[in-house]
Backbone as CSV, one residue per row, in Angstrom:
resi,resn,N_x,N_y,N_z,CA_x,CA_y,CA_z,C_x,C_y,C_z
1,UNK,0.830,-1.200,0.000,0.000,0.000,0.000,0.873,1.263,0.000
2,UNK,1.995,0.761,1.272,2.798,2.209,0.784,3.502,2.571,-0.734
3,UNK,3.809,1.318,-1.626,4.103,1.820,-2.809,3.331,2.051,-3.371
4,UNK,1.890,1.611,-3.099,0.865,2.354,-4.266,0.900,3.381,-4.068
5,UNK,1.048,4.821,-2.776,0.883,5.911,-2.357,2.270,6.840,-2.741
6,UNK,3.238,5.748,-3.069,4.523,6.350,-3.150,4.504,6.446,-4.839
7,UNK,3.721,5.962,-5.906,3.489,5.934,-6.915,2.830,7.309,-7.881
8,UNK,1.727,7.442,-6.536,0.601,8.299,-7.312,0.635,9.449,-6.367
9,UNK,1.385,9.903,-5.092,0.577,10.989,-4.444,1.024,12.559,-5.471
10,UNK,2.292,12.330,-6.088,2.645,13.439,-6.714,1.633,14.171,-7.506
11,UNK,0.888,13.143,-8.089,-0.596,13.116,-8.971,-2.000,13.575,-8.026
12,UNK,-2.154,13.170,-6.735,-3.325,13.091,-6.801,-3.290,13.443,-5.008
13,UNK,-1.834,13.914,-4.304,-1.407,13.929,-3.503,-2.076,12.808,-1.726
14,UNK,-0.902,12.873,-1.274,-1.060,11.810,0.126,-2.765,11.567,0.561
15,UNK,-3.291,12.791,1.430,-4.235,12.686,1.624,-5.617,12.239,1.411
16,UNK,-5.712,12.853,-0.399,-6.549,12.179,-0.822,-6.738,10.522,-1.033
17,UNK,-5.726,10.724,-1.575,-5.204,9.083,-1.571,-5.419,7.821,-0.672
18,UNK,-5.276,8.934,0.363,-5.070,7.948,2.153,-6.878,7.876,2.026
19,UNK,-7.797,8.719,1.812,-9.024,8.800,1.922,-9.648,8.211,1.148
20,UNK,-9.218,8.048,-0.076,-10.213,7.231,-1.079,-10.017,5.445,-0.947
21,UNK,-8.474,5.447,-0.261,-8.388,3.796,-0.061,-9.075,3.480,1.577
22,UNK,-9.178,4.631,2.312,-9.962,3.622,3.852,-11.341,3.841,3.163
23,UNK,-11.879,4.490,1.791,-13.621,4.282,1.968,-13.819,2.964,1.339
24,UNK,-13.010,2.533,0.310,-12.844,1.065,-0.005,-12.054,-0.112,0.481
25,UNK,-12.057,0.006,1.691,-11.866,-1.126,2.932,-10.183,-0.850,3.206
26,UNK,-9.728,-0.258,2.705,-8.250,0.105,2.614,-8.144,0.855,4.010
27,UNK,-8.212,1.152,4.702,-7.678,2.097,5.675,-6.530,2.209,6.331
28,UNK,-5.963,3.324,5.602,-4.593,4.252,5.862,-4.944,5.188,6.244
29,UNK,-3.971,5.865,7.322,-4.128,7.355,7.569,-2.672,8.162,6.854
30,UNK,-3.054,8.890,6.813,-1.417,9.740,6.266,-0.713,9.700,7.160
31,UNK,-0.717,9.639,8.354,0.430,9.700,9.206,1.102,8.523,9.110
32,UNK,-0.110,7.555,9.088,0.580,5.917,9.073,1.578,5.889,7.984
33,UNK,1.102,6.319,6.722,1.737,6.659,5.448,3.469,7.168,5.955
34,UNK,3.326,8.431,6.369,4.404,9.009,6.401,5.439,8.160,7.805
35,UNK,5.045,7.485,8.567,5.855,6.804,9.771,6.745,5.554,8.939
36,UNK,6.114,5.563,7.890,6.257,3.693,7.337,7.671,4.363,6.513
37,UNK,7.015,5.822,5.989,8.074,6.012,4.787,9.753,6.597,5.884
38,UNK,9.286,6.842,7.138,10.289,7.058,8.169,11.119,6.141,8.466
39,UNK,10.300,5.077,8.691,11.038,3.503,9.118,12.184,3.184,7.922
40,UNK,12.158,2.932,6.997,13.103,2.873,5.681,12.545,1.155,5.598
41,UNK,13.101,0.733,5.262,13.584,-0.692,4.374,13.294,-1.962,6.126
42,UNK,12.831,-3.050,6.267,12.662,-3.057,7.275,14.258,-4.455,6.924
43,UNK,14.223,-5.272,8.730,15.854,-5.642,8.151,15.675,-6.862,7.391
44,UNK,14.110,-7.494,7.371,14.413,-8.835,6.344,14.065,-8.444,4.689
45,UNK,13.714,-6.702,4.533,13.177,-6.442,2.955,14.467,-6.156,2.406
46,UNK,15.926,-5.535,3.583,17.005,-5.162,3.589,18.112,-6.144,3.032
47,UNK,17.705,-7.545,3.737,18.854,-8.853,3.784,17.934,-9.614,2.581
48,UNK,16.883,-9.020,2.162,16.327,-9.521,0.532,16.923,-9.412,-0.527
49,UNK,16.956,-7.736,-0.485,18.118,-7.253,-1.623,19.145,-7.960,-1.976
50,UNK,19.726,-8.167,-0.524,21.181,-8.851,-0.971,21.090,-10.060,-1.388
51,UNK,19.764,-11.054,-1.066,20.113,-12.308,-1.307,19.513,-12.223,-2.638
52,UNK,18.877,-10.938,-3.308,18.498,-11.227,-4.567,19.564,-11.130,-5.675
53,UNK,20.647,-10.279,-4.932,21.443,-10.115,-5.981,22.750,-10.971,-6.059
54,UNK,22.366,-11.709,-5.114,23.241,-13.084,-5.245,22.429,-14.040,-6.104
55,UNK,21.218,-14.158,-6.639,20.120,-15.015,-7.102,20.433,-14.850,-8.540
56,UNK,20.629,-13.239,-8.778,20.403,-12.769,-9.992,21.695,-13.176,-10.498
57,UNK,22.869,-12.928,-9.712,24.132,-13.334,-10.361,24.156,-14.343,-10.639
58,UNK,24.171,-15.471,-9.964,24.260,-16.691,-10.424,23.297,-17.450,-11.455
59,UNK,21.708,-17.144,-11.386,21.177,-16.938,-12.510,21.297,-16.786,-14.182
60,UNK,21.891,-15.367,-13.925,22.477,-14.987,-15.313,23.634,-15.790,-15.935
61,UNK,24.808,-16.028,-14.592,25.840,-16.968,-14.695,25.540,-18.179,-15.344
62,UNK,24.548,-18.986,-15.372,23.295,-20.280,-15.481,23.144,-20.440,-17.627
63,UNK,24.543,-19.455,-18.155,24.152,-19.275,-19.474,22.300,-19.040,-20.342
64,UNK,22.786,-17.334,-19.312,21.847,-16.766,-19.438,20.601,-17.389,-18.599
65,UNK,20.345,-17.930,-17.528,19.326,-18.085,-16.718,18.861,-19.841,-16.731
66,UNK,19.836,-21.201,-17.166,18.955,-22.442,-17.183,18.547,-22.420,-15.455
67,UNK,19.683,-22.115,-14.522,19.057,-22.497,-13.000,17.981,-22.054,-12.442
68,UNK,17.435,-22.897,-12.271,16.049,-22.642,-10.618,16.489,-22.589,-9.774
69,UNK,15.543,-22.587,-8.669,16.083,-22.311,-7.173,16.788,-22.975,-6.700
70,UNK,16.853,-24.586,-7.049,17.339,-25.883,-6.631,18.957,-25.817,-6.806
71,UNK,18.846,-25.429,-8.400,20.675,-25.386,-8.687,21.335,-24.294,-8.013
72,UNK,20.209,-23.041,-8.161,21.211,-21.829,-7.434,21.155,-21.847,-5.967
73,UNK,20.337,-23.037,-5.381,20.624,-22.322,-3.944,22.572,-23.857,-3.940
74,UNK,22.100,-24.451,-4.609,23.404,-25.520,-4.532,24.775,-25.059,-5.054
75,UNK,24.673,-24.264,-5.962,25.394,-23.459,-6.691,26.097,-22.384,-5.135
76,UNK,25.443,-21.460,-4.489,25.591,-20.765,-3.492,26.174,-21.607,-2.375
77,UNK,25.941,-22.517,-2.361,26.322,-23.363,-1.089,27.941,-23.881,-1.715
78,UNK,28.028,-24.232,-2.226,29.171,-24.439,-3.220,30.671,-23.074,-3.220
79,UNK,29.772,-22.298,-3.530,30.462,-20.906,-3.345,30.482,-20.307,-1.740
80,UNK,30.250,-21.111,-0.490,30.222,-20.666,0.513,29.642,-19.066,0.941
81,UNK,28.697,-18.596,-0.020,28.161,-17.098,0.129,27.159,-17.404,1.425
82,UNK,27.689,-16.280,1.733,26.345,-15.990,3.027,26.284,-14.164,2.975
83,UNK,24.923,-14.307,3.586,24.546,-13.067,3.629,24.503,-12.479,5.016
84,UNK,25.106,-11.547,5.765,25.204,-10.996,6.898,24.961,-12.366,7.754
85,UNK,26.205,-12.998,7.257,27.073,-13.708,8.210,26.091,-15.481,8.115
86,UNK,24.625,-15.477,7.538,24.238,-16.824,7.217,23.889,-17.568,6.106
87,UNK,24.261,-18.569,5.328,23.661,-19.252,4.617,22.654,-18.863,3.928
88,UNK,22.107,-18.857,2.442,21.049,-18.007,2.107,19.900,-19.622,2.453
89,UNK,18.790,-20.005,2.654,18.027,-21.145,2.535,17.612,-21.087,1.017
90,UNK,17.047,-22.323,0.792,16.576,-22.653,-0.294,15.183,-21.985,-0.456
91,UNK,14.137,-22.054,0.607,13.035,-21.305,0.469,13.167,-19.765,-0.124
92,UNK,14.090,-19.046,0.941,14.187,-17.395,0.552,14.881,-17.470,-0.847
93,UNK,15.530,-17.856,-1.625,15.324,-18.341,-3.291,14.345,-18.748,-3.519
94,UNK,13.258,-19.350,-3.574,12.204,-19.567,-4.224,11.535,-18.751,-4.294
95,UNK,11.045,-17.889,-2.427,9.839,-16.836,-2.154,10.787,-15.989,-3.321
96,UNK,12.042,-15.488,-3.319,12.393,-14.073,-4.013,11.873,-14.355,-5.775
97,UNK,12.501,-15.713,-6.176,12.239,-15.924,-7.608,11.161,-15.931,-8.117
98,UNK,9.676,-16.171,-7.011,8.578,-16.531,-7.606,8.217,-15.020,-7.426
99,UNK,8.791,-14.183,-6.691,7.826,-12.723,-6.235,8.459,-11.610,-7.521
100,UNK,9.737,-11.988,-7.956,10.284,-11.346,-9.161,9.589,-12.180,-10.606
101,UNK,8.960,-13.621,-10.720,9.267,-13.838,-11.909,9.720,-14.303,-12.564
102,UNK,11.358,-14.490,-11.737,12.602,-14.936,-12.075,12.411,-16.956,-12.253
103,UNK,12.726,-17.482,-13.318,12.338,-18.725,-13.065,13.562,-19.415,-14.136
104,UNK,13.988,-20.635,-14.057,14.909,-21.546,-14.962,14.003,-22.123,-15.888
105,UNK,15.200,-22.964,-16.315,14.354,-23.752,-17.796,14.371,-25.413,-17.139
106,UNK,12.799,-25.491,-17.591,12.116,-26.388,-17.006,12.164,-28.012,-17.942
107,UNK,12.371,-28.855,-17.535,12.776,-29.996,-18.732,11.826,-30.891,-17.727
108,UNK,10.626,-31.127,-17.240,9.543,-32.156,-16.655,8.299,-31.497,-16.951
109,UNK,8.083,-30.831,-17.790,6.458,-30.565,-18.532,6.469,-31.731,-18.983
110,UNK,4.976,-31.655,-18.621,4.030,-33.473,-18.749,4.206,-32.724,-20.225
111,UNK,3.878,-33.623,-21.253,3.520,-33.950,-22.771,2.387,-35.209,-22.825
112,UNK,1.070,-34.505,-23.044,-0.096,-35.750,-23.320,-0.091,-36.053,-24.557
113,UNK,0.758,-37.430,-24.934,1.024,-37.827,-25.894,-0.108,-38.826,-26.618
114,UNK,-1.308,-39.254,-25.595,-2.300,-40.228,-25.952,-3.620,-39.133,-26.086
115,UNK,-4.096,-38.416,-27.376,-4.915,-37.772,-27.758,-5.925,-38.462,-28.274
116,UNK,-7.020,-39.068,-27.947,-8.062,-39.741,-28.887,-9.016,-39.079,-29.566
117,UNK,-9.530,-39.224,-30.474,-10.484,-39.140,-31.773,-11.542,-39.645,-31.603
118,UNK,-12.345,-39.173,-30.771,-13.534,-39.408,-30.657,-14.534,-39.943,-31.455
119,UNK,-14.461,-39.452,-32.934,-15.027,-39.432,-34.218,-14.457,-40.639,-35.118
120,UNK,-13.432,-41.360,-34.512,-12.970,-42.656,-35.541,-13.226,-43.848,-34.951
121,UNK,-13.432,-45.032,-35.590,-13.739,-46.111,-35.265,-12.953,-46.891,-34.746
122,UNK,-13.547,-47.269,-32.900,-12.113,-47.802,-32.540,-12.316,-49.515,-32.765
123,UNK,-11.191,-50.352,-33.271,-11.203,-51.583,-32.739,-11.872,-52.311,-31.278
124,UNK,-12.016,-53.442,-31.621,-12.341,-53.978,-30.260,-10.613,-54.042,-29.506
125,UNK,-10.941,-54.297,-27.895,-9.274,-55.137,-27.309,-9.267,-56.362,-27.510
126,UNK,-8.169,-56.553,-28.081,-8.022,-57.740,-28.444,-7.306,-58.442,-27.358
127,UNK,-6.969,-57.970,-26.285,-5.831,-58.385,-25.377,-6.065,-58.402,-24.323
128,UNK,-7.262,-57.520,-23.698,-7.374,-57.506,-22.436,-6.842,-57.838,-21.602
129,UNK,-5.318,-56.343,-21.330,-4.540,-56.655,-20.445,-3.819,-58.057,-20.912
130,UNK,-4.181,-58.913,-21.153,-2.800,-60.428,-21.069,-1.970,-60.214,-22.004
131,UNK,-0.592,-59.540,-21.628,0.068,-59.353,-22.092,1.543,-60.506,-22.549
132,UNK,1.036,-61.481,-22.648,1.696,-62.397,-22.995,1.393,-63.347,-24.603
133,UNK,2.658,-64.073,-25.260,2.689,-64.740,-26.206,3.238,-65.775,-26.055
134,UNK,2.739,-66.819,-27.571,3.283,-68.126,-27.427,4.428,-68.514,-28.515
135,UNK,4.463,-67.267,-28.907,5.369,-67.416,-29.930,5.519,-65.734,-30.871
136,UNK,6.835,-66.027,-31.359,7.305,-64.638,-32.161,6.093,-64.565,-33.426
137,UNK,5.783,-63.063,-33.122,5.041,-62.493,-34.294,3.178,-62.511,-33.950
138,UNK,3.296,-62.648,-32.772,1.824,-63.281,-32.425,1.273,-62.089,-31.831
139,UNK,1.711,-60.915,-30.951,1.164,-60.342,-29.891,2.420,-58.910,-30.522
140,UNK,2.029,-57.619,-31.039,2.961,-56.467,-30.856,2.214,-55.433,-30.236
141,UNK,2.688,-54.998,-28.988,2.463,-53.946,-28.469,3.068,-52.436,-29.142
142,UNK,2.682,-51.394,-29.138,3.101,-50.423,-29.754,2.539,-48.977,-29.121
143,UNK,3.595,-47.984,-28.605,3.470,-46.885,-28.282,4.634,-45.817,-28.731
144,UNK,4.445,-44.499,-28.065,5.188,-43.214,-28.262,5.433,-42.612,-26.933
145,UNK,6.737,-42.258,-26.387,6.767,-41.343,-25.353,8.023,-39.738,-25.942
146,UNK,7.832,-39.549,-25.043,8.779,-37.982,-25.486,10.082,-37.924,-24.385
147,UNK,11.054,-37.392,-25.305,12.104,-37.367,-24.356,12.962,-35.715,-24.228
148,UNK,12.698,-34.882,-23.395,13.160,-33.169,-23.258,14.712,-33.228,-23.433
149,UNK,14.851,-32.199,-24.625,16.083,-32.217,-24.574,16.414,-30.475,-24.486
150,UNK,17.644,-29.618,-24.291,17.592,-28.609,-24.598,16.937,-27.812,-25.487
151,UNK,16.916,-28.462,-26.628,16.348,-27.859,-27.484,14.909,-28.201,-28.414
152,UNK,14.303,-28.714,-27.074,13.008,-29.094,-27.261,12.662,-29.993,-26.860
153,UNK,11.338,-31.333,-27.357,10.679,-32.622,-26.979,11.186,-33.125,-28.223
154,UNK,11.749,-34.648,-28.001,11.888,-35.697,-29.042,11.306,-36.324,-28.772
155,UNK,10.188,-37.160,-29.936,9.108,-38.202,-29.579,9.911,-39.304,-30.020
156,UNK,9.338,-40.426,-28.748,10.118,-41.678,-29.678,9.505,-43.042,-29.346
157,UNK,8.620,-43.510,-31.265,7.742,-44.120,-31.361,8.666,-45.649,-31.169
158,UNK,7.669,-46.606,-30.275,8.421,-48.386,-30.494,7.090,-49.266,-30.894
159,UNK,7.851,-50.193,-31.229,6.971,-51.945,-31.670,7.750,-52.822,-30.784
160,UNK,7.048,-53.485,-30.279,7.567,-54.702,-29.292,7.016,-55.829,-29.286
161,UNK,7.910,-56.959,-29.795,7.242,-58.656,-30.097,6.699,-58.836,-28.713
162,UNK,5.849,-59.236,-27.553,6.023,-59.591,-26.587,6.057,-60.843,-26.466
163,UNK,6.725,-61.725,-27.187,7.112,-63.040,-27.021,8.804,-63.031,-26.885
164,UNK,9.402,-62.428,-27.849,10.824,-62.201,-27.791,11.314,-60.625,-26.906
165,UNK,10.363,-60.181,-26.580,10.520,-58.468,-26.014,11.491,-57.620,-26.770
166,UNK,11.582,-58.111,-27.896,12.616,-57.395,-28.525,11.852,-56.124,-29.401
167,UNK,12.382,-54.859,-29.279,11.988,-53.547,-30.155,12.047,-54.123,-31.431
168,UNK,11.138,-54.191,-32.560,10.834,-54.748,-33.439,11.032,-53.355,-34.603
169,UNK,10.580,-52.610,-34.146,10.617,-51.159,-34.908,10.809,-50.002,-33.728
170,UNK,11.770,-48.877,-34.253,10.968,-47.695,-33.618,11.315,-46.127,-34.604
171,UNK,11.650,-44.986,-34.448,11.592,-44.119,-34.843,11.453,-42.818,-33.722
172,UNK,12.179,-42.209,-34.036,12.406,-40.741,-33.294,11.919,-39.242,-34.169
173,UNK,11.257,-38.660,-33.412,10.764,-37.212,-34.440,10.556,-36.054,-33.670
174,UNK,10.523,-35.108,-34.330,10.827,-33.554,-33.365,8.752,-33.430,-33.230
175,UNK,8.038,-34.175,-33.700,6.571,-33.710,-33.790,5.888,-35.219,-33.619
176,UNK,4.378,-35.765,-33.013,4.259,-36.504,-32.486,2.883,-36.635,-33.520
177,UNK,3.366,-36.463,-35.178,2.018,-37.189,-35.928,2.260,-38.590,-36.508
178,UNK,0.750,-38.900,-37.208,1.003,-40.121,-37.843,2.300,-40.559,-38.124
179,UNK,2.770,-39.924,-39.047,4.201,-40.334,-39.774,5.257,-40.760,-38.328
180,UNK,5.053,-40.781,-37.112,6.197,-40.877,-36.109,5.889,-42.703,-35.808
181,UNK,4.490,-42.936,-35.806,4.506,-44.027,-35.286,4.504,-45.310,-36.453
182,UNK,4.052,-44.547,-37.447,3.911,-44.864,-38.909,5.118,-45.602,-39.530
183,UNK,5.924,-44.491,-39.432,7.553,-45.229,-39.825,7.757,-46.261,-39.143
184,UNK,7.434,-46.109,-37.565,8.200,-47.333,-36.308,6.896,-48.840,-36.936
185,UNK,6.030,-48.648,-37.104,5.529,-49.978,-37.950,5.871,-49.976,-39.086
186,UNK,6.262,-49.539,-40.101,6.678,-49.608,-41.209,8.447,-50.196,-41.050
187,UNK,8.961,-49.765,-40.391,10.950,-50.611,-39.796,10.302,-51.771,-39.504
188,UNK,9.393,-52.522,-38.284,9.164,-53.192,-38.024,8.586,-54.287,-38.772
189,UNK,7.911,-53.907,-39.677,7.336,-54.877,-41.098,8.370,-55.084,-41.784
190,UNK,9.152,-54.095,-41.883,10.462,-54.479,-42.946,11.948,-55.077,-42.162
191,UNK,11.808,-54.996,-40.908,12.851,-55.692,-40.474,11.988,-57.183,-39.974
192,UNK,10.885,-57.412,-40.062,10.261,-59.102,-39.860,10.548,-59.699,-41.070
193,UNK,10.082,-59.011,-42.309,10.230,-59.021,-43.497,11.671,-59.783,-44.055
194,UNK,12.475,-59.014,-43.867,14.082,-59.015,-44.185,14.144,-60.541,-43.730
195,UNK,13.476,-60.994,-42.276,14.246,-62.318,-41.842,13.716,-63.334,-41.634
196,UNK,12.395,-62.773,-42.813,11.335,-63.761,-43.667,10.397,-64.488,-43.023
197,UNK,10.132,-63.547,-42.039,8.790,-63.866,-40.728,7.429,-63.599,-41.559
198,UNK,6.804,-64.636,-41.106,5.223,-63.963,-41.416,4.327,-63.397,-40.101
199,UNK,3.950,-62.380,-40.608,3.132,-61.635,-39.474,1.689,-61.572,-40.038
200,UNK,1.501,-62.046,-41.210,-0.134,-62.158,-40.996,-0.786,-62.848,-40.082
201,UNK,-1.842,-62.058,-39.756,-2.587,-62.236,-38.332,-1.918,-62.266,-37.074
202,UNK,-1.285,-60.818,-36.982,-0.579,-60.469,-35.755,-1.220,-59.488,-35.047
203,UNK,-1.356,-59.599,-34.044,-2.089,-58.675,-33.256,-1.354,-57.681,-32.837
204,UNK,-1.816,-56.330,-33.418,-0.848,-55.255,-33.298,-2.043,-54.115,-32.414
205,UNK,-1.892,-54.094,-31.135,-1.990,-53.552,-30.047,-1.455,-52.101,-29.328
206,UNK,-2.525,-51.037,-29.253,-1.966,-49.782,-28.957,-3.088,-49.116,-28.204
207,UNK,-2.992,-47.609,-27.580,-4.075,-47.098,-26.669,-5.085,-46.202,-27.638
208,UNK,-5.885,-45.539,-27.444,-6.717,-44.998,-28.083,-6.316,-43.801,-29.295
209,UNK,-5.081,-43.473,-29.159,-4.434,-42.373,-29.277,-4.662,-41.912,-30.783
210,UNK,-4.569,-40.585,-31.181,-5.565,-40.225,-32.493,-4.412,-41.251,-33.833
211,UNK,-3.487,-40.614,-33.502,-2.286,-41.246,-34.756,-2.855,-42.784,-34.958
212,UNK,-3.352,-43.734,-34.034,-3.089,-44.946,-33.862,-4.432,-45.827,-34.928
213,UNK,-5.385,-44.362,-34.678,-6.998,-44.587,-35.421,-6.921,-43.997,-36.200
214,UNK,-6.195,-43.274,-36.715,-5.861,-42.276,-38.455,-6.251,-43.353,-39.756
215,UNK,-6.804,-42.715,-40.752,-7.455,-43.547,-41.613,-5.424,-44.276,-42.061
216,UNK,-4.743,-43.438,-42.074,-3.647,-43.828,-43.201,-2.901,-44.935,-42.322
217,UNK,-3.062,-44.616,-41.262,-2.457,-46.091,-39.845,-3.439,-47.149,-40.347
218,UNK,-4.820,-47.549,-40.042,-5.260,-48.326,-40.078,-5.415,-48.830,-41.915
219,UNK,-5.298,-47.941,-42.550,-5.329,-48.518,-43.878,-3.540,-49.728,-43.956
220,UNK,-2.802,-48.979,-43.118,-1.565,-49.592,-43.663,-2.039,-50.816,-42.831
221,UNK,-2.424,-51.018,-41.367,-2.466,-52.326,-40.625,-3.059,-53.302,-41.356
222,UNK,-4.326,-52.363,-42.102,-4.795,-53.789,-43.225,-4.053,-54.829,-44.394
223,UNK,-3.377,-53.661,-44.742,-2.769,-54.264,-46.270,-1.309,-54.917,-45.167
224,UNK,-1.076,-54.673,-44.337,-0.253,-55.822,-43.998,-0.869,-56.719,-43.088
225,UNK,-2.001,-57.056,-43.218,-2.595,-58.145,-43.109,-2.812,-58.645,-41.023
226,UNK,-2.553,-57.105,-40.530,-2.471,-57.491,-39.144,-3.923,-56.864,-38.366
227,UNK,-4.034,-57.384,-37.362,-5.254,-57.495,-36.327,-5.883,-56.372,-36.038
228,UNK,-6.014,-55.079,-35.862,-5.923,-53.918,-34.716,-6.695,-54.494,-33.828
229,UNK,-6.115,-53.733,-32.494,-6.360,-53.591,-30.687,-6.383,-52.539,-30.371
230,UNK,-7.348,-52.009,-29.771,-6.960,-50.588,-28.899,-7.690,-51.254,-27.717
231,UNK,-6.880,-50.684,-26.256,-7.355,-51.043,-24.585,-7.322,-49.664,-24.374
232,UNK,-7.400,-49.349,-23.370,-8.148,-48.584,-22.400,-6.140,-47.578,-22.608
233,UNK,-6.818,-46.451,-22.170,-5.672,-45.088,-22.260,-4.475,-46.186,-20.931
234,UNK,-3.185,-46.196,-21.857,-1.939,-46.895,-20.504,-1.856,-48.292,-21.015
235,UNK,-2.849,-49.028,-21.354,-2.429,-50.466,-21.501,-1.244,-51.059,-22.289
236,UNK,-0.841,-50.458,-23.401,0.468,-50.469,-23.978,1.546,-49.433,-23.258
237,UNK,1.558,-48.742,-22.451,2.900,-47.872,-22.601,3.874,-47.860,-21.994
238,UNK,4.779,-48.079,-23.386,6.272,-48.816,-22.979,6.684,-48.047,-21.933
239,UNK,6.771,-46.722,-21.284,7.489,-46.552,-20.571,6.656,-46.924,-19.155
240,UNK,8.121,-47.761,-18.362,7.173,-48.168,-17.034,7.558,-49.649,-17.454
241,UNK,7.324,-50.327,-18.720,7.354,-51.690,-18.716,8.490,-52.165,-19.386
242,UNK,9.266,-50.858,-19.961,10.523,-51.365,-20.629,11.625,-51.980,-19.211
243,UNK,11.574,-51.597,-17.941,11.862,-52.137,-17.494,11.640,-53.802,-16.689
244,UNK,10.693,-53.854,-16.511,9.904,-54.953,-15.990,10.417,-55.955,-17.329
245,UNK,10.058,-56.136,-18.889,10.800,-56.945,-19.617,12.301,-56.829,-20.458
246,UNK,12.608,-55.785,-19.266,14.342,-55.995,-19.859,14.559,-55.027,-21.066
247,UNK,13.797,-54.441,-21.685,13.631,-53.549,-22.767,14.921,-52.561,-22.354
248,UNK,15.424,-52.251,-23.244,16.276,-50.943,-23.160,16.031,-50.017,-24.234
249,UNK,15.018,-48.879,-23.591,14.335,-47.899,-24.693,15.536,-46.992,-24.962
């Protein structure tokens, strides 16, 4: 309140000012006004400053700003800085960064990579959950996850025999359309292909996701002669289960 008054009284001077904010629940008196502007800086708005401009340095230091609060208060601890004689905490970096603005570059934004199409025709599940086979070429699970890199999200589409657990196909792309998961069944037909497997009538298994129900996906699943599955949003997705069968995505 006192900087709103310290803003505008030149304009519209103290008094009034002080009067028009106590009739709208504000109540200041000018004296209060003028005692506050007496007091100066109080000593934790005082020992702020300083720890901001230890925030800001190292910040900028951060090539041009990647650190958050996390690296710079570790960064500071590192550098043994203290401010009138203590340790800065990790909180008073956060309260200062979030009250300035001040923020790093963030690499754990969710990416909802399973978008469904309400409007296309889904398969029945063919799998319900039993995620097991009796043999190669019988059962392919198939999804997309994203992986943050500096300079953006890389999507990266797989095919997985679940009889041999072996990545059958996959494909990497800076954008998460048809063509990403498209290619990773298309390697996968052509590397079964190459080592003269037959996959007609293979059950090729995925979540609702729009790419997966695209006329040009399901036109290709036909002409290679395989099953479609869609289960419930999660039932295929490799990440989470590449470990459980040994997968190395």
């Amino acid at each position: 309140m006192t900087a709103f008054i310290d803003a505008h009284h030149e304009a519209f001077g103290v008094v009034p000012i002080c009067r028009v904010l106590t009739e709208h629940g504000c109540p200041i008196a000018p004296s209060t006004y003028y005692a506050a502007r007496a007091r100066g800086l109080s000593a934790r708005a005082v020992r702020d400053e300083l720890v901001l401009d230890e925030v800001c340095r190292v910040h900028q230091a951060s090539r041009g700003g990647l650190y958050g609060a996390r690296k710079i208060y570790h960064q500071l601890r590192r550098e043994g800085v203290t401010v009138q004689g203590s340790p800065v905490a990790r909180c008073t970096i956060e309260r200062l960064m979030k009250t300035t603005g001040m923020q790093g570059v963030r690499r754990d934004r969710r990416v909802r990579t399973t978008i469904p199409d309400d409007t296309a025709a889904r398969p029945a599940d063919l799998v319900r959950r039993d995620f097991t086979a009796t043999r190669p070429n019988e059962l392919w699970v198939v999804d997309f996850t994203y992986v943050a890199t500096f300079a953006g999200f890389v999507y990266v589409a797989f095919a997985i025999d679940v009889f041999s657990r072996m990545i059958v196909g996959w494909r990497a792309a800076s954008s998460m359309k048809t063509d990403l998961p498209l290619d990773a069944l298309d390697m996968a037909l052509w590397h079964r292909g190459r080592a003269g497997h037959d996959v007609n009538g293979l059950v090729h298994h995925s979540d609702a996701g729009s790419q997966y129900t695209s006329i040009r996906y399901t036109d290709r699943l036909i002409e290679a002669g395989l099953h479609a599955s869609i289960g419930t949003v999660g039932d295929c997705l490799l990440t989470g289960q590449s470990d459980r069968w040994g997968v190395a995505a």
